[in-house]
C-alpha positions in Angstrom: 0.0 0.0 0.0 2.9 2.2 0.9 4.6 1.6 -2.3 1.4 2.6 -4.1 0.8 6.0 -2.3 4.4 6.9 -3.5 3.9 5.8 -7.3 0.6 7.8 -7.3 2.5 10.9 -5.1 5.1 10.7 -7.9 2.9 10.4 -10.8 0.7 13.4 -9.7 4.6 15.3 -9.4 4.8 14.2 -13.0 1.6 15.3 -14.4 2.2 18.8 -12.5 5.7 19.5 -13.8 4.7 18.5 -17.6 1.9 20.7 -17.4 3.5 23.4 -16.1 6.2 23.1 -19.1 6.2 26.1 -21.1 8.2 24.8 -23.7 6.6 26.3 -27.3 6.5 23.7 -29.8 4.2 23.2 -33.8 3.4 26.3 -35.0 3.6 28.4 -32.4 7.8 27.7 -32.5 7.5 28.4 -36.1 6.2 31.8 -35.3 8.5 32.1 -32.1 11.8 31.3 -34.7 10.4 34.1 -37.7 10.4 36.5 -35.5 13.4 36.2 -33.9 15.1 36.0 -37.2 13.5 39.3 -37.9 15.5 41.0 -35.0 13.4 42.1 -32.9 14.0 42.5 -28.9 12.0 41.9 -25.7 9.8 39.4 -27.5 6.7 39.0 -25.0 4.4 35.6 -26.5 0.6 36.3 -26.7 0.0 33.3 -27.9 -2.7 32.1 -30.8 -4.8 35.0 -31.5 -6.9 34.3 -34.0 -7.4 31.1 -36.6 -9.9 30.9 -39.5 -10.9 29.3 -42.8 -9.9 31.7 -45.3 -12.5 32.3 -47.7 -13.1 34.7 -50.7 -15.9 36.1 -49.0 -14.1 37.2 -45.9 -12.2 39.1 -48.2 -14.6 41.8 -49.4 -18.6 41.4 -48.9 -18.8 43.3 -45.8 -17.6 46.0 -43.0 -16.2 42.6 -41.4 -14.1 42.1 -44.0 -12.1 45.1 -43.3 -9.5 43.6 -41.2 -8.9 40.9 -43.7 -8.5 43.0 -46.3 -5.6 45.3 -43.8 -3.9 42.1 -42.8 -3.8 40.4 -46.6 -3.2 43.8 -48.4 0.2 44.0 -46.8 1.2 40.6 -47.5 3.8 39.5 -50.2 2.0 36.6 -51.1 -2.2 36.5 -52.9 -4.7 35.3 -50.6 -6.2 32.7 -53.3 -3.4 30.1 -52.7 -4.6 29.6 -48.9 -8.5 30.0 -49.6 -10.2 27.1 -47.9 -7.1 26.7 -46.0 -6.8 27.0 -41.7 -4.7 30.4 -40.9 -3.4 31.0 -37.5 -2.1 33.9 -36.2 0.5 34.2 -33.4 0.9 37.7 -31.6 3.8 39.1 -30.0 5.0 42.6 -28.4 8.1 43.7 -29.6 10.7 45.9 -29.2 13.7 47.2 -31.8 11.0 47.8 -34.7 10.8 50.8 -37.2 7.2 51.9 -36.0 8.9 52.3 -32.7 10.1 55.5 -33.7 6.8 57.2 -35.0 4.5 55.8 -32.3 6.8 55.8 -29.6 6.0 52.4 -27.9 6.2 48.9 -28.2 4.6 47.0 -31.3 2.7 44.1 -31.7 3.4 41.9 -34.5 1.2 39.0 -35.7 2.9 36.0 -37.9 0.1 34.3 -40.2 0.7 30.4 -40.9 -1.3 27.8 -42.8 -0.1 24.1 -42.6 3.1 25.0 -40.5 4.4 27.1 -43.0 5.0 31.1 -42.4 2.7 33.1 -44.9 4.1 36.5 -43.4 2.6 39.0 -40.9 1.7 42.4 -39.8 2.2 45.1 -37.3 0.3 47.4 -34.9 1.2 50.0 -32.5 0.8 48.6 -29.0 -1.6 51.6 -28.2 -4.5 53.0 -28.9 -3.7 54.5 -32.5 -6.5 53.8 -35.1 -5.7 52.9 -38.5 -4.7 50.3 -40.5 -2.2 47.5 -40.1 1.6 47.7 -41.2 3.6 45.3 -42.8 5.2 42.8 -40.6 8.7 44.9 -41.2 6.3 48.6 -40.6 5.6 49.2 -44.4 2.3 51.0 -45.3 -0.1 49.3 -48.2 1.0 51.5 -50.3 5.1 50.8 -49.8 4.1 47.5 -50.0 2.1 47.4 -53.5 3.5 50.4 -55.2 0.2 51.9 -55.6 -1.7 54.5 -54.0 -4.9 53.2 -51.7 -7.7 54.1 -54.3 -5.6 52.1 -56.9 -5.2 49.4 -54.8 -8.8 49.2 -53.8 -10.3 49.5 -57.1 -7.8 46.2 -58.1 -9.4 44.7 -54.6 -12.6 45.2 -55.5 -12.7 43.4 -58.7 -10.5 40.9 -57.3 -12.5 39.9 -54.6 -15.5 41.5 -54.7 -18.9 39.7 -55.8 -19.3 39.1 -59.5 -22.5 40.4 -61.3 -23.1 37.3 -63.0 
């Protein structure tokens, strides 16, 4: 009886230390690694922030598509290749990036990933400015795409928007 309060003593040790491990592994060491290659400092994890299907839809029909459309018009890659595809997003607060300097604070930046692979991210000050999203390296839309907003919209629109047919 002895020798079985001690296994189940030991055993409970053992589920309290694994669960207490807060070792990052999957995606979420994926995001950890891109941005640390990106150079930033004082990396603070917020862990999985969002995930979702992507879908044409969420891309243009309505005022809820807004923050997809931020989020995907800074992207280097086209949001077609990852329609009906899972993407997770992985926040973090960083320090030692080029937004630092206009909003004078810390950033957040959120790596996107679909099937363990890094699609790319964006970047918010971490206050209360309103706006839009920057590229994951601070770049505006416009920087990104080479075209002004109205361009760039009007190429959205018929892009994404519904077809008449």
């Amino acid at each position: 009886m002895r020798y079985l309060n001690f296994g189940i003593l030991i055993g409970l040790m053992l589920l309290i230390l694994v669960g207490c491990n807060n070792e990052v592994t999957g995606d979420e060491k994926i995001a950890e690694q891109y941005v640390m290659a990106q150079g930033y400092k004082d990396i603070t994890y917020k862990g999985e922030v969002y995930s979702y299907t992507l879908e044409k839809s969420k891309l243009f029909e309505s005022t809820e598509s807004i923050p997809f459309q931020q989020t995907w018009g800074v992207q280097k890659v086209e949001p077609e290749k990852y329609f009906g595809k899972v993407i997770k997003i992985y926040g973090y607060t960083v320090q030692n990036h080029p937004l630092e300097k206009i909003y004078k604070s810390k950033i957040n930046v959120y790596i996107m990933l679909s099937k363990s692979e890094v699609i790319g991210g964006y970047s918010f000050p971490d206050n209360d400015s309103d706006g839009g999203c920057y590229s994951l390296d601070g770049k505006t839309l416009e920087e990104v795409t080479g075209l002004s907003y109205k361009e760039w919209s009007d190429n959205w629109k018929k892009k994404y928007g519904k077809s008449l047919r």
